[in-house]
N, C-alpha and C positions, 0 to 999 in steps of 0.2 A: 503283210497282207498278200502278197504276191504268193506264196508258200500255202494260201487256200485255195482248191482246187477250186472252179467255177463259180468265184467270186464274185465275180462281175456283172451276173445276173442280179445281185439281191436290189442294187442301186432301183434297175431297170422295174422290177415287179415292184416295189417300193412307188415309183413313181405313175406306174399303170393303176395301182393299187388306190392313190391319191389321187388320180385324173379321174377314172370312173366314177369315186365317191362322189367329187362335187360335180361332176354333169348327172350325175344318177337325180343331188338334191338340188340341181336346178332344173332339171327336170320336172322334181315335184313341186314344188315352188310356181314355176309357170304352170302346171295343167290343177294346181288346187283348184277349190270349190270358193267361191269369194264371202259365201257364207259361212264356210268351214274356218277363213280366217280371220272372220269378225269377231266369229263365238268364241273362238282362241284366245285372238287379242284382247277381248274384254273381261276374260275368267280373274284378272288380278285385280281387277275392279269392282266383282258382282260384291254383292252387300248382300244377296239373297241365301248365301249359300249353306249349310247346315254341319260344317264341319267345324270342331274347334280345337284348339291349339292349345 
C-alpha cells in the first residue's frame, strides 16, 4: 500500500464522510416535526390503507 501515491487520505475522507452522515441524521431526527413521526410510526399499523399485496 505504501507504493500508492496519496493513500492516506481515502481512510481520512471515509471517516469525514461517516461523521457528517450521522450528525447530518441526527440533526434530523432532533428538529423533526413530532407529528411527522407519529404518522410514520403508525403507517405499519393503519388498517385503512388501499393498497394490496
Amino acid at each position: 500500500m505504501e507504493s500508492i501515491t496519496d493513500i492516506e487520505i481515502y481512510p481520512i475522507i471515509s471517516l469525514l464522510i461517516f461523521f457528517i452522515f450521522f450528525v447530518a441524521l441526527f440533526y434530523w431526527v432532533i428538529t423533526a416535526k413530532k407529528e411527522y413521526i407519529t404518522t410514520v410510526s403508525n403507517l405499519p399499523l393503519d388498517h385503512n390503507n388501499n393498497t394490496t399485496s
